[in-house]
N, C-alpha and C positions, 0 to 999 in steps of 0.2 A: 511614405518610405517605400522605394522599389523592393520587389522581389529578390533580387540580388542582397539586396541589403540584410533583409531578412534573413535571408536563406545563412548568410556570413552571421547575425547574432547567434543564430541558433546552433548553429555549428561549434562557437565558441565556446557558447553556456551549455551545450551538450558535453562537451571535450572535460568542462571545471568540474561539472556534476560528477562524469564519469571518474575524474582524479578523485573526488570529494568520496564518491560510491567503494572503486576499492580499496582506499586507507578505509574506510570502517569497514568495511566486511572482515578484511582483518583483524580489525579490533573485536569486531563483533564474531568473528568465530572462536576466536581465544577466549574471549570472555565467557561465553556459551560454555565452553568444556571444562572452563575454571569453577562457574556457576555450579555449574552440576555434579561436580566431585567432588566440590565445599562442602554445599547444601545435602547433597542425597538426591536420592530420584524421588520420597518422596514429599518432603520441601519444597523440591523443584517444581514437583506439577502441583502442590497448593499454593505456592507465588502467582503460577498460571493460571489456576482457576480462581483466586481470587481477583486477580486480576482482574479477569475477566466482568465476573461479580461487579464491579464497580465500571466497566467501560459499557455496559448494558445503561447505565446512569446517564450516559453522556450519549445517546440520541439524538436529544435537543441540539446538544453542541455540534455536533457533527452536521446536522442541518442548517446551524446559524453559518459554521463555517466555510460548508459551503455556498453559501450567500453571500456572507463578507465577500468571497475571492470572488465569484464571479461580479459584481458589484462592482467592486474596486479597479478588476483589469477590464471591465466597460467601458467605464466611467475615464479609464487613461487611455482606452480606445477611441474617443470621442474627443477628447483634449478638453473635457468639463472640470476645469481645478476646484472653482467652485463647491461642484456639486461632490467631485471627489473627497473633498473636506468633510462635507454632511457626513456622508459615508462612510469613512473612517470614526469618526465620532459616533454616529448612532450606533454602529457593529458592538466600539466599547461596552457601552452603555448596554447592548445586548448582553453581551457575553460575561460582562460582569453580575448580571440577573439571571444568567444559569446557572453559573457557577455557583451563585448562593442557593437556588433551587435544588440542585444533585447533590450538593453538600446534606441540605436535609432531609431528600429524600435517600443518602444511601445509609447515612447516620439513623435511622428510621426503619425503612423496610427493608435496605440493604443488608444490615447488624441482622434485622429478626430471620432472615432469609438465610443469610452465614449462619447462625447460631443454631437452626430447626429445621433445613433441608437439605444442608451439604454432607456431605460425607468424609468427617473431618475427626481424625483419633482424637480421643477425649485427653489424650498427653497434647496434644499441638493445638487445642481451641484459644490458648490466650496465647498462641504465637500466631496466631491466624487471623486473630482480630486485632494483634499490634499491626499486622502486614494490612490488614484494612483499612484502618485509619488512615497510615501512612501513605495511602495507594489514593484515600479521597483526597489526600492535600495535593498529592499529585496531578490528579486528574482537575482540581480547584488552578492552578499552576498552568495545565496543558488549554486549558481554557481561556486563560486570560491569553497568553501570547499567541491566539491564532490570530486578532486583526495584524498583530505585528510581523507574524512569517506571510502574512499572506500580501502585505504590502511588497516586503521584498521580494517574492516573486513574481507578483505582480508589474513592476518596474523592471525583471528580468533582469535585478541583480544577482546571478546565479552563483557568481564569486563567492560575495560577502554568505551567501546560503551554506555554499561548500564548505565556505572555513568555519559558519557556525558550528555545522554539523560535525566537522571533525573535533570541533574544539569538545564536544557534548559527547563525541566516545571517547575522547581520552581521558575527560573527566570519570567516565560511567570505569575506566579502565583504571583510572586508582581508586575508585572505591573497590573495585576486585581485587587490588593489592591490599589494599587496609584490611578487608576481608579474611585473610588468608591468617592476619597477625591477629584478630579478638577471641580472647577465650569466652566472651558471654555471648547467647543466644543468635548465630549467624544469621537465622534466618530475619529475624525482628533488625539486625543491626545492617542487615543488606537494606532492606526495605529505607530505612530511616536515611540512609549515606544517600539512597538515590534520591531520594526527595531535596538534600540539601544539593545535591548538584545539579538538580532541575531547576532549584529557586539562584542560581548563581547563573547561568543560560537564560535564566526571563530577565537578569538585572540588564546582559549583555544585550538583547535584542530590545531593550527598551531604548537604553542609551544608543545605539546606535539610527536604531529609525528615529527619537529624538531631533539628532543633530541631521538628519540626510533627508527627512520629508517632511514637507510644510504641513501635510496634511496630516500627520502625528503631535502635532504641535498642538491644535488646537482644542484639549484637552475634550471631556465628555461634554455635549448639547442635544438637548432635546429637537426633534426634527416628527413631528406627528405625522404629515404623511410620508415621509422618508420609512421610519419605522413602523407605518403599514405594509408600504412597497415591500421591502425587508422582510419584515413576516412572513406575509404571506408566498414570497417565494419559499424562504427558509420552512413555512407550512407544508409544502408541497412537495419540501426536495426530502421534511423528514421521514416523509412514509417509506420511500426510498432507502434512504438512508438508514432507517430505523431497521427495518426490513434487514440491510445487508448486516449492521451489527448483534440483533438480535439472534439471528440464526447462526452467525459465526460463534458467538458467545453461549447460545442454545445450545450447539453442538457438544459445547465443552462440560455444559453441565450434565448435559445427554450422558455422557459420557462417563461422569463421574458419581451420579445418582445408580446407574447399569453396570459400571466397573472399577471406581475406585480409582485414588489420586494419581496410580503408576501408570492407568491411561492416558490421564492428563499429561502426565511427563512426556510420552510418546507424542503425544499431539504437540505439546510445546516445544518439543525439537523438531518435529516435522514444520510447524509453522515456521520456523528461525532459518529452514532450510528454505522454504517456500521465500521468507523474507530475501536473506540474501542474494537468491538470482533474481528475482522479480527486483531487486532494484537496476544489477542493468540496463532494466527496459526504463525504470522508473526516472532515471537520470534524461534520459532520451527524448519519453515526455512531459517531463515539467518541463524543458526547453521549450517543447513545442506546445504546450497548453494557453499560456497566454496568447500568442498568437493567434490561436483556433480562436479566442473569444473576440481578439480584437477585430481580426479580419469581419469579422459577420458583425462587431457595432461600425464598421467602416463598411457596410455591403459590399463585400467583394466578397462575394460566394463562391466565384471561383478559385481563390487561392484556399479558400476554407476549406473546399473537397481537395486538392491539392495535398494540403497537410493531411485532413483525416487518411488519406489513400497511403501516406506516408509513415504519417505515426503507425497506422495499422499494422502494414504491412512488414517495416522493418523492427518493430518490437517485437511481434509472432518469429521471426527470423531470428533474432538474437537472445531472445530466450531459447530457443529453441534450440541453437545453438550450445549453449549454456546447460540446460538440463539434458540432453542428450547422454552424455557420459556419463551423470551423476544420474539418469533412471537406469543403465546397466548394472552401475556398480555402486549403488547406495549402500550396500550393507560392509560393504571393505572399505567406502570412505566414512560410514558411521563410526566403526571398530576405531578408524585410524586418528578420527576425531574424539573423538568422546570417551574410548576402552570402554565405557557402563553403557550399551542400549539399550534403553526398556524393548520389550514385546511390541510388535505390531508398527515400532516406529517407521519399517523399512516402507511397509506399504504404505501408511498413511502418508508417507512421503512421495510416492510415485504418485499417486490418484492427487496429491496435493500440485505436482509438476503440472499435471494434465488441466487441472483446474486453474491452472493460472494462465496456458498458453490460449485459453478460451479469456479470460480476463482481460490480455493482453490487447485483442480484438474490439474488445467492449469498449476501455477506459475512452480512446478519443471521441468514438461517438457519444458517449454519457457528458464529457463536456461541451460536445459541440449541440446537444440537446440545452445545457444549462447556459449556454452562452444565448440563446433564444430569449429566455424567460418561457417561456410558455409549455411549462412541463406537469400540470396537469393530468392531463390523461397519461402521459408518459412516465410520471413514479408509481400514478395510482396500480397502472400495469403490473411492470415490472416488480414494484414491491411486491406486488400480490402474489406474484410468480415465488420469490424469494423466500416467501415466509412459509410455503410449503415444506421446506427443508427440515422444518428441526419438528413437524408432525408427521410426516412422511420418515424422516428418521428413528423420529418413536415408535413408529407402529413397525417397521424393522425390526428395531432391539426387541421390541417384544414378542415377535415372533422366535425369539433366541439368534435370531444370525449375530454373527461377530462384529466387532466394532467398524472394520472398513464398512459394513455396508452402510452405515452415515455416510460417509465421504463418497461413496460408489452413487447415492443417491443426489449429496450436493452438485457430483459432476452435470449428471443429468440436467437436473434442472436450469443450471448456465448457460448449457449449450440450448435448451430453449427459449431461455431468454433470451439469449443474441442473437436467436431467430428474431423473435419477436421487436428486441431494440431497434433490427436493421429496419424492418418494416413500419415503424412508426417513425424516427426520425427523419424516411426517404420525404416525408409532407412536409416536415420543420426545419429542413431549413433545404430544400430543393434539391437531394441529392440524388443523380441518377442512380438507380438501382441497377441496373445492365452495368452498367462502368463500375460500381461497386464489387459487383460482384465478381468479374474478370479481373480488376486492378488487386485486388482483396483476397477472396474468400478461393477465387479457384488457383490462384501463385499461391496461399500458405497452405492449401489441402497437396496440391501436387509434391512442397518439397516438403512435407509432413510423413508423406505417404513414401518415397523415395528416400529421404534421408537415414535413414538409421537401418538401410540394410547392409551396408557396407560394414557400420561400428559394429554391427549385431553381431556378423560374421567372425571378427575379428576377438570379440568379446567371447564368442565361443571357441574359437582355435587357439587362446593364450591362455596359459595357466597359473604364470607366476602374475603376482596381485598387481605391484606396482606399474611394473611392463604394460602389463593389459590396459590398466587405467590411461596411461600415456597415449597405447598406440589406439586404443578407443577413442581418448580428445582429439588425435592428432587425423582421425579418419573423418572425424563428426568436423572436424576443420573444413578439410577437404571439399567433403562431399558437399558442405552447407553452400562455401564458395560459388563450386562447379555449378550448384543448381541455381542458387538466387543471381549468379549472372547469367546466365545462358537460357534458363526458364522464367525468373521473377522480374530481372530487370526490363525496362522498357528502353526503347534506341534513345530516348533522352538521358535517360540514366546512365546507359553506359559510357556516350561520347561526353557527360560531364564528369565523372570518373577520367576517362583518359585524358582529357585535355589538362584535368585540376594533378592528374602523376606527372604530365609531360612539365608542364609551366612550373613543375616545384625540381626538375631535374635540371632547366634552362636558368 
């Protein structure tokens, strides 16, 4: 399939994602402010840390999963239907045997952990372990249908993904209606509503890959060295993996052991904030992540730097975009969102922006490492790097500083590691590093560094709230514009820009 060709999928299935991306942000910022002035603030951050409590279970999974995806979109990189089939089938078969593994170990050391380390008023402990139960069926649920999402994005049906996904917040959006109407215990009865709409979402993605992929058909089969292969990637990718949920979820108990559940709350609106713009970049690259992996099982390493230089460089750009206005004026779009902020949300939200536009950089190389297989030395790394955070963050708190210095500290440590990723992937998969770092690292430092002195300026000479907000976005526009074409862009870039305005005016 030519480049052109590509270039036009991806552009498509970026465009459906993007549609799919703001209908839920919508849903999902509404939902957010209804949650949290249902519940209370502090309900809300024991939903959160329980949460959490139980997604520390799911290490495994998150390793198996990403092994299924890379796997699968190989495997239809090579045109092996065959072996595609194995594939599908042994992942089942995996993931079906973690899920009964986290089931007993969170029923187990989970319960005894909730019950004799958290920091939970002795009136909300049997609403906190109804919300844990509920939270392992769920995560039992988010397990089984990962070979299933990961098939269809794999096939870069990005459509049918978009319409799952919105069909799964509007669902999540009448349970927040129903919510509003129960006079018994909201919190235990929030908890329970989302579970039954997660299990109505896995009936949907069952029957649909069903009837559309051969390789879904052919129920669970044993495959001994298939399910070695499998393993032991999914071995390798979990230290990694392990690593980045561990400290995420470390963070939150840090947190809550130091300061108590109205911490958490602030952290769980910060992350929801983090969530929502990091999916415009996220729309962008799931388009282009299948391709990363297929181009390199087709050896064509050149289109593979290609993409990685692409995905990079216009996710940093459009996040960037994006959070600009919302790090001036977080605390007037909190108010205008929510009316209840907890303490400390504002910052944990800027250090949280900061840390995602360093993420944004990361993500294509992390899959252009896992599209190799040979990551090895490269989780062992990086995880190692990762799991610094949440003792490096303890030994902060202890010192008495305030809760940002967790997140002052998570920052850190990212930006080292994306030293370190770029340096080890330039060997796996032959990446110039000179061209990386001109196409990359020196376009998103330059309009990093230039962009937000204009909004700055403008954020400080306005003083009515709304005004500022607007003529802040409409500067951060501007300036984004002005510099990613005239600095970021390359002569290829631009004359395919003009030619693709001229030919749609013709």
């Amino acid at each position: 399939m030519s480049d052109t060709t590509n270039s036009k999928r991806i552009a498509k299935n970026t465009l459906v994602l993007y549609i799919q991306m703001f209908v839920s942000m919508l849903i999902g910022l509404y939902i957010s402010r209804v949650v949290l002035n249902v519940l209370g603030v502090e309900d809300f951050g024991l939903y959160n840390v329980i949460g959490g409590v139980v997604a520390m279970f799911g290490v495994l999974n998150s390793a198996m999963a990403s092994s299924t995806s890379r796997f699968i979109t190989f495997e239809l990189g090579r045109g092996n239907n065959d072996r595609l089939k194995s594939v599908f089938s042994v992942s089942l078969l995996i993931h079906l045997l973690i899920a009964l593994l986290i089931c007993v170990l969170a029923e187990t050391v989970g319960l005894w952990f909730l019950k004799t380390r958290m920091q939970i008023p002795p009136l909300r402990m049997q609403a906190a372990v109804w919300v844990f139960h509920f939270s392992i069926i769920s995560a039992f649920i988010s397990i089984i249908n990962v070979p299933y999402s990961a098939v269809i994005i794999a096939h870069e049906k990005m459509g049918v993904f978009a319409y799952f996904s919105i069909l799964d917040m509007v669902l999540k959006l009448v349970v927040v209606f129903l919510l509003q109407s129960v006079d018994f215990d909201k919190l235990k009865i929030y908890a329970m509503m989302l579970v039954v709409a997660q299990f109505i979402m896995q009936i949907i993605y069952w029957g649909y890959c069903f009837r559309k992929f051969d390789e879904a058909r052919g129920g669970i089969k044993w495959n001994k060295p298939l399910f070695k292969e499998m393993a032991s990637f999914a071995g390798w990718s979990m230290f990694g993996d392990s690593a980045f949920l561990l400290f995420t979820q470390g963070i939150n108990i840090l947190l809550n052991i130091f300061f108590g559940a109205t911490v958490n709350a602030a952290r769980g609106i910060a992350v929801q904030v983090q969530g929502v713009i990091s999916r415009f970049i996220s729309g962008f690259q799931t388009a282009l992540n299948p391709q990363i992996t297929k181009s390199y099982a087709a050896n064509d390493l050149t289109y593979m730097h290609k993409l990685i230089y692409v995905s990079s460089k216009y996710s940093f750009f459009l996040l960037l975009l994006l959070s600009l206005p919302v790090f001036l004026d977080i605390e007037n779009l909190l108010i205008w969102w929510l009316k209840i902020v907890p303490e400390h949300t504002v910052n944990f939200v800027r250090v949280m922006l900061l840390i995602s536009l360093v993420d944004s950089l990361a993500n294509p190389l992390v899959f252009a490492a896992k599209a190799t297989g040979r990551i090895k030395v490269y989780q062992s790394i990086l995880g190692s790097l990762l799991l610094l955070v949440v003792p490096l963050g303890y030994v902060a708190l202890k010192f008495g500083l305030p809760p940002e210095s967790v997140f002052i500290v998570h920052l850190v440590i990212v930006i080292i590691g994306q030293i370190v990723r770029v340096w080890l992937i330039r060997n796996m998969i032959e990446l110039p590093l000179k061209e990386y770092l001109v196409q990359v690292v020196y376009k998103c430092f330059i309009v990093l560094l230039i962009s937000p002195i204009v909004p700055y300026l403008i954020y400080q000479s306005v003083s009515q709230p709304f005004l500022r907000f607007v003529s802040v976005s409409l500067a951060s526009l501007f300036s984004m514009f002005f510099l990613i074409y005239f600095v970021a862009m390359s002569k290829t870039e631009k004359d395919l820009i003009i030619n693709s305005f001229w030919s749609k005016i013709k």
